[in-house]
C-alpha positions in Angstrom: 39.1 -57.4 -32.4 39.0 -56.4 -28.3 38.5 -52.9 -27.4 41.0 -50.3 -27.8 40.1 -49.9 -23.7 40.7 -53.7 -22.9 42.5 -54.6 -19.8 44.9 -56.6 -22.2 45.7 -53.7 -23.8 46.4 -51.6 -20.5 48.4 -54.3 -19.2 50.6 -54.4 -22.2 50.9 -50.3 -21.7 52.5 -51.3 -18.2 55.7 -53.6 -20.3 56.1 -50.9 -22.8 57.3 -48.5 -19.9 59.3 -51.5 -18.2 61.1 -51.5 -21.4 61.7 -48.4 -21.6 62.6 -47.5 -18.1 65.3 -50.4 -18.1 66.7 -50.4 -22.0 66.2 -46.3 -22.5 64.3 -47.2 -25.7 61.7 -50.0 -27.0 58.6 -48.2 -26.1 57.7 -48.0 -29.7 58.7 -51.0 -31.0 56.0 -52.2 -28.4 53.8 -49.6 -28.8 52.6 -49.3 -32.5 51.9 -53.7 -32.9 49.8 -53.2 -29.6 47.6 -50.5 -30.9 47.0 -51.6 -34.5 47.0 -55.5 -33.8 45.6 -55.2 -30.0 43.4 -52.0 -29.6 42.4 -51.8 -33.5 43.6 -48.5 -34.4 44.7 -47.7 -38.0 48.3 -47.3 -39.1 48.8 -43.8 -38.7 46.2 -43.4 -35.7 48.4 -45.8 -34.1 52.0 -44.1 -35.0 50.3 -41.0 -33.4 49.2 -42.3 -30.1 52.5 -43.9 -29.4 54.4 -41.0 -29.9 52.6 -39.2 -27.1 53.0 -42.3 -25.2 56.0 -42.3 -25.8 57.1 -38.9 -25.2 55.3 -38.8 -21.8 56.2 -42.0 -20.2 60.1 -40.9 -21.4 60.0 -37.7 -19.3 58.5 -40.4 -16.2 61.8 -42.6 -16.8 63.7 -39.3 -17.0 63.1 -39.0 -13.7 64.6 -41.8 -11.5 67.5 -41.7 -14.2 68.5 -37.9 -13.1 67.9 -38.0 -9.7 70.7 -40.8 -10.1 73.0 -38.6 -11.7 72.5 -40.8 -15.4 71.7 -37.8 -17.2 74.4 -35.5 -19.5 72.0 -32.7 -20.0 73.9 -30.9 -22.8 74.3 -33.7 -24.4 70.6 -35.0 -24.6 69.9 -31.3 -25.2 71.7 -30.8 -28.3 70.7 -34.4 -29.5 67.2 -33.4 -29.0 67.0 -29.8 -30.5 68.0 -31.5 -34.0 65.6 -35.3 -33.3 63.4 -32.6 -33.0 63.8 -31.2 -36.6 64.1 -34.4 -38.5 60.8 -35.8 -36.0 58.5 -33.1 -37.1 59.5 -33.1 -41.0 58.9 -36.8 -40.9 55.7 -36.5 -39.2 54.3 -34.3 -42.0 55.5 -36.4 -44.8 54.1 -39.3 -43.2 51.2 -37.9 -44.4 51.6 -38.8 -47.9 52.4 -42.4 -47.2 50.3 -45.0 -47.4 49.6 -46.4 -43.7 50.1 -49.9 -45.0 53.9 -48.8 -46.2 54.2 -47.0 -42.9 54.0 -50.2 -40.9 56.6 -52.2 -43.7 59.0 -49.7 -43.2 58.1 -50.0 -39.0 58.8 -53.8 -39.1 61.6 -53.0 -41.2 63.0 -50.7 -38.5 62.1 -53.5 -35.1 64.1 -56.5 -37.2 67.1 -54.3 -37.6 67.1 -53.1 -34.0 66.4 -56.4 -33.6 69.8 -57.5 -35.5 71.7 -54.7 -33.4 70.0 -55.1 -29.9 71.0 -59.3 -30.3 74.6 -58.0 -32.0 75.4 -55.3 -29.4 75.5 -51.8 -29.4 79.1 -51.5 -28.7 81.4 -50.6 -26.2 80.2 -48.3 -23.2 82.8 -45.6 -22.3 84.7 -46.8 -19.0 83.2 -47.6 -15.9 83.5 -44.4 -13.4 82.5 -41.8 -16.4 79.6 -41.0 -14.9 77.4 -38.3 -16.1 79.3 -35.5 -13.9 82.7 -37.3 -13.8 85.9 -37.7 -16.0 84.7 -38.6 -19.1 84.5 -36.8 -22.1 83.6 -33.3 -21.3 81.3 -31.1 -23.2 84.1 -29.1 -24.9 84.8 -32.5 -26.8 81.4 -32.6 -27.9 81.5 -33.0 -31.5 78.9 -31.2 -32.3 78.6 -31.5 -36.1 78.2 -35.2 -36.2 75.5 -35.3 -33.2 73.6 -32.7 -35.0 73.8 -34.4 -38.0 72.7 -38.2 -36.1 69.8 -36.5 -34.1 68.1 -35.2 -37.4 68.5 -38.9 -39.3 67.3 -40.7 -36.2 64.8 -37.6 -36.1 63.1 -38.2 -39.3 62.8 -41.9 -38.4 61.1 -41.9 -35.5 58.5 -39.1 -37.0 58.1 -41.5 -40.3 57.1 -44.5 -38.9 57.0 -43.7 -34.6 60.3 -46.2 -34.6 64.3 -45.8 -34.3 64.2 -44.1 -30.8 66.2 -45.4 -28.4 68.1 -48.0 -29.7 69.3 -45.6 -32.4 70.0 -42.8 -30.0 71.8 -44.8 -26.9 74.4 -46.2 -29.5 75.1 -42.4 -30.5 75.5 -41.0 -27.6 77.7 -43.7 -26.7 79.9 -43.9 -29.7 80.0 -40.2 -30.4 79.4 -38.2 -27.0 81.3 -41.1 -25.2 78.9 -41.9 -22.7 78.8 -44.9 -20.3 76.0 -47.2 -20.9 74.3 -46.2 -18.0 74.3 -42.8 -18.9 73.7 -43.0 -22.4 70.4 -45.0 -21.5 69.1 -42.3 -19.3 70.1 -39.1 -21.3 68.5 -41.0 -24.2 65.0 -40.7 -22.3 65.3 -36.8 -23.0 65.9 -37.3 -26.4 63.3 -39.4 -27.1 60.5 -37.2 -25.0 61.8 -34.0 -27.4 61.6 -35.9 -30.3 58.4 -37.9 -29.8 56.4 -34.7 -28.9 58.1 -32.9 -32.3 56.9 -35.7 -34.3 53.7 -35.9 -32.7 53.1 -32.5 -33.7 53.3 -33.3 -37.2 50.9 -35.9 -37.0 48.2 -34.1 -35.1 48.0 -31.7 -38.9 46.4 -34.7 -40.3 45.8 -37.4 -38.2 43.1 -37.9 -35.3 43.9 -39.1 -31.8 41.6 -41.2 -30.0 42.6 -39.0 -26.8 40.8 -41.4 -24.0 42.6 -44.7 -24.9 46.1 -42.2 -25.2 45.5 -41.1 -21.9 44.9 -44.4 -20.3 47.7 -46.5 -22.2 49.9 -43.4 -21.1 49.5 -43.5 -18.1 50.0 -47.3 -17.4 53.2 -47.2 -19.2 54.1 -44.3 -17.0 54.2 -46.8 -13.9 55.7 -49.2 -15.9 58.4 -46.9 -16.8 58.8 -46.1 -13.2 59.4 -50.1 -12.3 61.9 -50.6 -15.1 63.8 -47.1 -14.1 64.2 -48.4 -10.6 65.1 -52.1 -11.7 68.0 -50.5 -14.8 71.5 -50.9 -13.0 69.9 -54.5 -11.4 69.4 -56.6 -13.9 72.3 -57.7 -16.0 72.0 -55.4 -19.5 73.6 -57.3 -21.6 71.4 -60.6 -21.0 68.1 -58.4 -21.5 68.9 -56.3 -24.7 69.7 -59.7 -26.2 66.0 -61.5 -24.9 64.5 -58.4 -25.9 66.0 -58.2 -29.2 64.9 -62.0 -30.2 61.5 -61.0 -29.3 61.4 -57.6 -30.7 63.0 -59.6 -34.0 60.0 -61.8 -33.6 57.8 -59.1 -33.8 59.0 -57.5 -36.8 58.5 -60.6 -38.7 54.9 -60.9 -37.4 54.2 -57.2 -38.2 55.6 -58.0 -42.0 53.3 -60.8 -43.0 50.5 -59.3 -41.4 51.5 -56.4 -43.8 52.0 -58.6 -46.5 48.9 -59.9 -45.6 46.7 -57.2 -46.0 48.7 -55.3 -48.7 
């Protein structure tokens, strides 16, 4: 087993934050197998740890993503409030769960956002509905229904630390009628809310190993940076689809290794 401070394991920080500075989501799918399977940490440990990583190097995507106008703040807002909710009621029932059914129901979650990611994630709204511009405005927000997604996708993500992203870009898409674009960047909000809400319900029983947090954070911070500068460059379509093959990949691993130990 390397060390949980390994430069393997710091250099494998810095493609957690590429992927989620380009894709708006994939930072845990990444996260969790590298700290139980890399730096050693158990189950729950590891669940706990990326959802800080996660939530910090989200708000260092956020950044690029606003300042290029790919942010619908009222959207992400109310999305967030109720992720929020569901994150931090899964977070404290996760502590009643076996860690070993925890990570099932994680590769569970990375093979079928693998299955969507490869299948698409539908159609963005039309090109020119920027974040500021014609499309839908926030009177059409329907409110109801992306209160009602946020606390589902919510209670996922503080479960198991999974579901963030590429549950939350397809709803903001498909019910706040975002572009792509924009859906990927207002998603970064969501997912910082809702990862710091769910961490919070770990912290009540589980105990962070705050030194290799810190230092894994703060490489996929600058990774997140790169991938935030490159999102717009590199053809989207092409990449969800690479990423979802290996992200299925993944889930398969995670499962017999599971299996494995069960």
């Amino acid at each position: 087993m390397l060390s949980g401070m390994s430069p393997v394991v710091l250099l494998l920080a810095v493609l957690v934050g590429v992927a989620l500075g380009l894709l708006g989501g994939g930072g845990s799918i990444l996260t969790v197998p590298l700290l139980v399977y890399v730096a050693g940490l158990e189950a729950k440990e590891a669940i706990a740890t990326s959802l800080l990583v996660v939530g910090v190097t989200s708000l260092a995507a956020l950044v690029p993503h606003a300042r290029a106008g790919r942010v619908r703040w009222r959207t992400g807002a109310v999305f967030g409030v109720a992720a929020m909710l569901g994150a931090y009621a899964g977070g404290r029932v996760a502590e009643f769960i076996p860690g070993t059914l925890l990570l099932v129901a994680f590769a569970l979650m990375m093979v079928a956002t693998a299955v969507a990611m490869i299948r698409g994630r539908g159609r963005a709204a039309p090109a020119g509905e920027d974040g500021d511009g014609p499309g839908r405005g926030a009177h059409d927000l329907p409110v109801k229904l992306v209160l009602l997604e946020g606390v589902v996708v919510g209670l996922v993500t503080g479960l198991v630390g999974a579901g963030g992203g590429f549950l939350v870009v397809p709803a903001l898409v498909l019910l706040g009628g975002l572009p792509m674009p924009v859906a990927v960047g207002t998603s970064l909000l969501v997912i910082a809310m809702k990862s710091f809400a769910g961490l919070a319900g770990y912290l009540s029983s589980v105990t962070i190993d705050w030194g290799l947090a810190f230092a894994v954070t703060g490489m996929a911070v600058v990774g997140s940076v790169l991938g935030a500068l490159l999102s717009g460059r590199v053809p989207q379509d092409r990449l969800r689809q690479a990423f979802g093959w290996f992200v299925l990949v993944m889930g398969v691993v995670v499962l017999g290794q599971s299996a494995l130990s069960a």
